[in-house]
N, C-alpha and C positions, 0 to 999 in steps of 0.2 A: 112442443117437446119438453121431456122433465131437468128439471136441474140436474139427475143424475145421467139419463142419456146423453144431453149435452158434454156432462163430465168425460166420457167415454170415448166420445165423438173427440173430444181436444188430446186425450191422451194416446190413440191411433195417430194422428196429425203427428203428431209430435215424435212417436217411433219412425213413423217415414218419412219424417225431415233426414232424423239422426242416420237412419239408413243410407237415404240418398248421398247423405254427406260422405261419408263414410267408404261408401262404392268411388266413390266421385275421386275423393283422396286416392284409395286403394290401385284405382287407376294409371294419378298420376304416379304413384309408386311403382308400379310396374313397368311405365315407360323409360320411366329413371333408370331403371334395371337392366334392359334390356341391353341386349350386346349391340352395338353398329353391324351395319347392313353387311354382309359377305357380298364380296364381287367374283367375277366369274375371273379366272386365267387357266386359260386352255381347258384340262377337264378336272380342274382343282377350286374349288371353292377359298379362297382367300378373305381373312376377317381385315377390315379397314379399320385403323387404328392413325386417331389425333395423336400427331407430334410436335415440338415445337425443337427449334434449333438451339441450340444452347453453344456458347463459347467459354471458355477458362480465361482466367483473369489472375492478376496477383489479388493476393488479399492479407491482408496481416491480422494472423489470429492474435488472438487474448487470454490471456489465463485468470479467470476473475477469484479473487481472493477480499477475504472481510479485514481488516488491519485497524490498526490502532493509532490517531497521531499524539506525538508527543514533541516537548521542547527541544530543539535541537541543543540547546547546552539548557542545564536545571542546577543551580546550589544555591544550597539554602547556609549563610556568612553567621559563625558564631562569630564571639568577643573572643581574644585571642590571650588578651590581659585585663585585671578586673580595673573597674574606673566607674565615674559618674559620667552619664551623657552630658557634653556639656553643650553640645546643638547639633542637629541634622544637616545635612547638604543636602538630599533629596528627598522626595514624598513618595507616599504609593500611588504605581503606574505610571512613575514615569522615567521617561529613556534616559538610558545615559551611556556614556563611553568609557571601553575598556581605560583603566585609571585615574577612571573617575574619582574622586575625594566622597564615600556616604555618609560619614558622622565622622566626629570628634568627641575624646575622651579625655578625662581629667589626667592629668601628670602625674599627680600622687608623688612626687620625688624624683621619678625616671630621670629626668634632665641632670639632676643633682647626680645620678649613680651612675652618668654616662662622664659628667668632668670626672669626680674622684679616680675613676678608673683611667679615665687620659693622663691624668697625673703622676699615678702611680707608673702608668707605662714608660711614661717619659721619665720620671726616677730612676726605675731598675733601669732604662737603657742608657743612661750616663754611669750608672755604677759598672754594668756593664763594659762600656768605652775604659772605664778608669782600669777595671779589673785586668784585661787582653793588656793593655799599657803595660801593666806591673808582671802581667805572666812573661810579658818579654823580655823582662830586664832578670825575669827570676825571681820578682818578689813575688808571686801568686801563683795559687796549683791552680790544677789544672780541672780541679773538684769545686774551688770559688766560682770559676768561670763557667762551669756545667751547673751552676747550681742558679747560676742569675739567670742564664738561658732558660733554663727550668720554669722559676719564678714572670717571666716578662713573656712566656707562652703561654700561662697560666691566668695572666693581669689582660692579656689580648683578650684573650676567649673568653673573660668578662663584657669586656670593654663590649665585644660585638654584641654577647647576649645581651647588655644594655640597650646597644644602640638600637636592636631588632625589635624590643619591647614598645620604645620612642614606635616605631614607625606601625606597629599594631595599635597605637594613640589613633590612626583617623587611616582606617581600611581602606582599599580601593576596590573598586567593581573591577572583576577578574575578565572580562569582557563585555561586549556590545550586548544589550540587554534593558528590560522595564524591570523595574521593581514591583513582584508580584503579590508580596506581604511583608508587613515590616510590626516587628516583633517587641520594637521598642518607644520613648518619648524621651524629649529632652527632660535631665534631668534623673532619669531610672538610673539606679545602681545596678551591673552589671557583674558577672565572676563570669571567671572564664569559661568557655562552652555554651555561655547564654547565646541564645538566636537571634539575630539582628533584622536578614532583610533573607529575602528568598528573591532571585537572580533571574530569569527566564529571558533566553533566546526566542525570539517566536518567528524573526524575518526568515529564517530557516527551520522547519520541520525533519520530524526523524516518525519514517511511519513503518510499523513492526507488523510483520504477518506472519501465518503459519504453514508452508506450502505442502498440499499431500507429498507423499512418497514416489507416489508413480511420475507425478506430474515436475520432482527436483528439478530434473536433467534437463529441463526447458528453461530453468533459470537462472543468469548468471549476471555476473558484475558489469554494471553498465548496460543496461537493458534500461528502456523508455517503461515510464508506468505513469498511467491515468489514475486520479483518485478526484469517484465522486462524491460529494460530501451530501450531507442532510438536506443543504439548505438547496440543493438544486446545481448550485456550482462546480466546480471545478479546480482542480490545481495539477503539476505534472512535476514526475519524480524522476530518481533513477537506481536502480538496483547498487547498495554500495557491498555488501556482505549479505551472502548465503554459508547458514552452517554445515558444517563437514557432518555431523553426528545427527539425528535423529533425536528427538527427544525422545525417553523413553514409556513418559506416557501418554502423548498422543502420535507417537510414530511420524511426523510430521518434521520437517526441516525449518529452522526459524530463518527470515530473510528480513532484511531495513534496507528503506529507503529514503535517500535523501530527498528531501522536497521545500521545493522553492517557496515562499509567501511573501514577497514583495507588497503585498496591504495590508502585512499583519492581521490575517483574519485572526478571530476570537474562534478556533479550530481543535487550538492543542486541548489533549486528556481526552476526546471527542472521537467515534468511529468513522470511517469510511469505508466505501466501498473501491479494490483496488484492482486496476488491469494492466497486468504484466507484457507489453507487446513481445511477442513473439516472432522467429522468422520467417519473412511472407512465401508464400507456397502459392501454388495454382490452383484455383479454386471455382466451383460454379453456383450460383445463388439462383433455390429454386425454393416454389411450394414445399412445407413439410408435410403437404398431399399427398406428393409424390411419393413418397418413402414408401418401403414398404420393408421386411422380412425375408430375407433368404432361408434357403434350408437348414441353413447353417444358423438362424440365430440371429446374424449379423445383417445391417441396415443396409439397404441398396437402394435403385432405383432400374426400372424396366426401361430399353434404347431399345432405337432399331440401327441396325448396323449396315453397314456399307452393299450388304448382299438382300437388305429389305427382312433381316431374320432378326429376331428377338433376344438381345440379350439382356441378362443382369449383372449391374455393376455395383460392387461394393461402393462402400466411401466411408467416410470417417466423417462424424460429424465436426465441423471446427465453432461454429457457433448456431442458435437457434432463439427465433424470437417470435412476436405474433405477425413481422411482416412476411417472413421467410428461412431461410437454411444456407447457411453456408458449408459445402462438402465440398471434400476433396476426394481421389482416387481415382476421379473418372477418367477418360480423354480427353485433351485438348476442346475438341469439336465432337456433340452427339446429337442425335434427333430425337430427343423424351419424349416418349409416350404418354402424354396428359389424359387422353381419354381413351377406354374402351382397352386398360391395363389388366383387367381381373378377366378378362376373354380368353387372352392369350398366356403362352409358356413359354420358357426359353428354347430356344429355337425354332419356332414357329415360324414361317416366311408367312408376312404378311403387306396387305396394301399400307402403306401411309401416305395419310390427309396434314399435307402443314397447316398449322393454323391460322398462316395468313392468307394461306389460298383458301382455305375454307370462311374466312373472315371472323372466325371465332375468336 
């Protein structure tokens, strides 16, 4: 036989492989297809339809939102009065306690400006003592006397702004917090307004979201929220403030939560993902096989009902994932129609096969 015959002979071979194949598949597709067996009742032909029993259950939906974590306290400590660093009390990163001591500052004179001023005070209020003495015998008006008052309220309200300046000398940490940057070294000259240390809370978090419009009124103060992070983990919140208004350019409600961190995870300026728990409702977990399309548009599923007749029951979707569906809407107790659902209609009386009688 020629090289080209042979050619011939292998590309025949080869169409009725594909063929065969082909028929073979086609088949099993049709079997796939086909409706389950009709059973006879009385002189009515009845379609058999796989059910399975389904019960209602509590469940706690979720409202999942994208959010934002941040410090639960953030301030970044200017110089209050100008001076030379004259040494550090702490470094960057590390903790310290509300009135904590962070640096110290040169005097420049302050201490001298806080005596002269005690002095004076205690001056005019003996001149003071002397003047009342003499307004009561008659030797003094009553204009001396208003006028030393005058003078020794005047000498006070030094004296304190003195004293206030002294104690902007060596700042205190305004609460429990790490030192997240620090702006200065021993020795920098300093005017006031310069930046010293930046403050950050992180054992508690503050995480911001955006809630749609539709979905507000599911959310309120005090409400449980999971937040999951990047790294795989976890942390848990609780709803502290939802706002009254709408922003107006994304139509959305802003809401914070408080959230605990207890191991100071390295978190904050970072996103997560966040679930608002919701109030638990009755609920059934099934295939989103099941599902299907009402006339209406909206999502159901096909039961058979107490008289063996077909109905459709809406539901609301409450959550969906690749293991399954959780819906609501339906009854307590139903027998879902798992197989042989695109057969039948609503109202149809039909046979059901349960699945564990059928063993499927």
């Amino acid at each position: 036989m020629t090289k080209a015959k042979w050619g011939s002979v292998g590309l025949s071979l080869l169409i009725v492989i594909v063929l065969a194949i082909w028929m073979a598949t086609g088949e099993v597709k049709v079997a796939n297809d086909e409706a389950p067996e009709r059973q006879e009742s009385g002189e009515d032909q009845l379609t058999s339809v796989q059910v399975e029993t389904l019960t209602a259950s509590l469940y706690e939906p979720g409202l999942l939102l994208q959010g934002q974590l941040e410090p639960w306290n953030s301030v970044l400590l200017s110089a209050q009065v100008s001076g030379r660093v004259e040494s550090l009390a702490v470094d960057l990163g590390e903790q310290v306690s509300q009135g904590q001591k962070l640096l110290v500052l040169s005097d420049e004179g302050r201490s001298a400006e806080v005596l002269r001023w005690q002095s004076r005070v205690r001056k005019l209020e003996a001149d003071l003592a002397a003047a009342r003495q003499l307004r009561a015998n008659n030797l003094a008006s009553e204009s001396e006397v208003l006028n030393l008052e005058s003078e020794i309220a005047a000498a006070n309200a030094e004296l304190a702004s003195a004293r206030q300046a002294i104690s902007h000398l060596a700042p205190e940490a305004p609460f429990n917090g790490v030192i997240n940057s620090k702006s200065v070294e021993a020795g920098d000259l300093v005017q006031v307004g310069s930046p010293l240390f930046q403050l950050v809370r992180v054992d508690r978090l503050k995480a911001t979201a955006q809630v749609p419009q539709q979905s507000v009124g599911d959310v309120a103060p005090g409400q449980t929220v999971r937040l999951d992070l990047l790294d795989g983990s976890r942390l848990f919140g609780e709803v502290t403030f939802v706002a009254s208004a709408a922003s107006p350019e994304t139509r959305s409600f802003a809401v914070e939560i408080a959230v605990e961190n207890p191991d100071r995870k390295r978190v904050a300026g970072g996103s997560a993902s966040l679930r608002v728990a919701l109030p638990e409702v009755r609920a059934m977990f099934l295939s989103p096989a099941y599902l299907s399309l009402g006339d209406d548009g909206r999502p159901g599923v096909k039961y058979v009902n107490s008289e063996n007749r077909v109905e459709f029951g809406h539901v609301t979707l409450l959550s969906v994932t690749t293991d399954g569906a959780w819906v609501a809407g339906l009854p307590d107790e139903i027998r879902l129609i798992t197989r042989g659902g695109g057969f039948v209609s609503t109202g149809d009386q039909v046979v059901p096969v349960d699945t564990a009688e059928d063993g499927g």
